[in-house]
N, C-alpha and C positions, 0 to 999 in steps of 0.2 A: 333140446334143439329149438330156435326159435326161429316161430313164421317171417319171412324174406317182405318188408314192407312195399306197400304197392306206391310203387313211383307216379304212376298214371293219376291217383285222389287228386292230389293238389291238383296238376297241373288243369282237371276236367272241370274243378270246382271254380278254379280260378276263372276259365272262357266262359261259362254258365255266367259269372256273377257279371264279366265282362259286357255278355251279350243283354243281360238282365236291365245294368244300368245303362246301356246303348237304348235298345227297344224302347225303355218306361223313362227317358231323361225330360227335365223339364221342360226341353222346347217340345217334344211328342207331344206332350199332356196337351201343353195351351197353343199347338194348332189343333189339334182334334177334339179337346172337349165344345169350344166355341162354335164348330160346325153343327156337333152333336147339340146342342143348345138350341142352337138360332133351326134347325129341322123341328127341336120339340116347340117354339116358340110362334112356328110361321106354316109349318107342312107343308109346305111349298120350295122347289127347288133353289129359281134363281135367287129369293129373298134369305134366303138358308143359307145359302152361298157369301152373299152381299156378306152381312151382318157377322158371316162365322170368320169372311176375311178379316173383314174392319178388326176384331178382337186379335184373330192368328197372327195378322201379320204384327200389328203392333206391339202384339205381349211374345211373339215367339219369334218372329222371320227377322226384322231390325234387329232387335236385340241379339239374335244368335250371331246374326253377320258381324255383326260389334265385334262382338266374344271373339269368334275365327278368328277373325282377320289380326284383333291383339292377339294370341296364340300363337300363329303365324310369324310375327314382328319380335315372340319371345315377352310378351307384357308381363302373363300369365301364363301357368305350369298347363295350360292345355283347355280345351273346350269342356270340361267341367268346372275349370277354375278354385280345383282344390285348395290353395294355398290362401289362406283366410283373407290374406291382405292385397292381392288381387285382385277383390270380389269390388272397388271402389267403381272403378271405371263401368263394370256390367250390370251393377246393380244403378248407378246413373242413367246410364241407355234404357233400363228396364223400366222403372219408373216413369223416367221423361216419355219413350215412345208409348207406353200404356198411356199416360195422362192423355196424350192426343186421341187416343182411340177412346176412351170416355168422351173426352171433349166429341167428336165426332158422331158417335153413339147418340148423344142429347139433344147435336144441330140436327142431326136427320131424323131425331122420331123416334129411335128404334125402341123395338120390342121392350118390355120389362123387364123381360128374363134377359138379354144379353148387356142392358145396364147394370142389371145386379151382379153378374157373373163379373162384368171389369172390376165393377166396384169391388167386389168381392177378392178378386185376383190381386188388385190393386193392396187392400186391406195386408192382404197374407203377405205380400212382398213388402213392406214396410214394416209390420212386425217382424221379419226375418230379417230387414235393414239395422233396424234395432237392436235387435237379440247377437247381430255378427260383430257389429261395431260399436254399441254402449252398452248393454247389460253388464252390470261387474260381476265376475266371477273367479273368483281364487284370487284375489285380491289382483286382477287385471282386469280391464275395462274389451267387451267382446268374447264371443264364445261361435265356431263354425258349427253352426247348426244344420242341417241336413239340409238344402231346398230340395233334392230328388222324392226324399220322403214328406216334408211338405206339400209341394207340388202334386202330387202322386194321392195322399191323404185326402187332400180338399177338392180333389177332380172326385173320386169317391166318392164322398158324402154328395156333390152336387148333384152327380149321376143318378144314385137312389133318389136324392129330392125329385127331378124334373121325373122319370122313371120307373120311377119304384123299389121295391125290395131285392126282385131279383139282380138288381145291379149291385146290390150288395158282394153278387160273387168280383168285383172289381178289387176287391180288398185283399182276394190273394194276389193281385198285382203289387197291391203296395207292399205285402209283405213280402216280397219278390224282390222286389227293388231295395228296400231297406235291407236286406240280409247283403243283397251283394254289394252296399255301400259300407257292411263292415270288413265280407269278405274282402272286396280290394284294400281294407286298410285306409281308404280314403275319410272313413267317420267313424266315432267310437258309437258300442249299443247305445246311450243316453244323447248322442245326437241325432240318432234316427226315431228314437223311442221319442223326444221333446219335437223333431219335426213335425212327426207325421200328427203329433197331439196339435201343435201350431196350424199345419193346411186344415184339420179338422174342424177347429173353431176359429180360426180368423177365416180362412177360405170359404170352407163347408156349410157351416153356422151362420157367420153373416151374409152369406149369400140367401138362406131361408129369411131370414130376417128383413134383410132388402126386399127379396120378392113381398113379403107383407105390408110394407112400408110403400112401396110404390103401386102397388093396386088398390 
């Protein structure tokens, strides 16, 4: 006689991964690490503030509104923008309105650390421009590479830099988010496993790098 399969797995596993890649999605990251940033950068509130907008809004809030609003219209398969070759239009908005929040950053002054961190952001998001739409692979040009696990990777490494070691525990965030980008079927293991290696060293990496290059 064989055990009666539990209908309930999938479906638990499935809102888990749901909620996983809601919670840890790349606009989360790059409003909230920037805050977090510009507090270690300034220790002071309203300048914390300033400074973590200047980066949030332009790397996270424009960009996301882009993203919706195409979703909305039908552009793209939805505000992750799964479908590789939708990724034109938000990866545009992303770049363009970051550039201005750099630009912005440099006219006013600010801190080292939150120049390093666009730059740095800036970095990871053109390597993932690259790797989606010219990297050849399998004898076609483009490969969807994860940004949630990107994203997710090089907030990470930043965290521990500005922080310390114990923010290391932020890595079972990313492994969190990377599992439920395969459970939903939206990225295979080798595109979450090459993301989160991507946020690491273009994100993570160059952002140390910066911070020594500017002080």
């Amino acid at each position: 006689m064989t055990t009666p399969r539990d209908t309930t797995a999938v479906p638990v596993r499935h809102r888990l991964a749901w909620l996983a890649t809601e919670v840890f999605a790349p606009w989360v990251w790059v409003l909230g690490l920037p805050l977090a940033i510009a507090w270690h950068a300034t220790r002071q509130p309203l300048p914390a503030l300033l400074w973590g907008l200047v980066v949030g809004i332009t790397g996270s809030i424009i960009p996301m509104l882009v993203i919706v609003r195409g979703a909305r219209r039908g552009r793209w398969d939805g505000h992750h923008v799964t479908n590789r070759e939708g990724r034109v239009v938000p990866f545009i908005a992303c770049t363009s309105s970051l550039a201005i929040g750099v630009a912005v950053l440099v006219v006013g002054n600010a801190p080292h650390q939150m120049l390093a961190l666009a730059l740095a952001m800036f970095a990871a998001l053109v390597t993932c421009v690259v790797i989606t739409f010219a990297l050849p692979v399998g004898g076609t040009r483009g490969w969807k590479i994860s940004l949630h696990a990107a994203v997710a990777a090089g907030a990470s490494v930043i965290l521990v830099v500005a922080y310390g070691p114990w923010l290391a525990l932020s890595a079972l965030a990313v492994l969190l988010v990377d599992w439920s980008r395969v459970e939903l079927g939206d990225h295979t293991r080798a595109q979450v496993i090459w993301g989160s290696v991507v946020g690491a060293v273009a994100g993570g990496a160059v952002y140390l790098l910066l911070l020594d290059a500017l002080n």
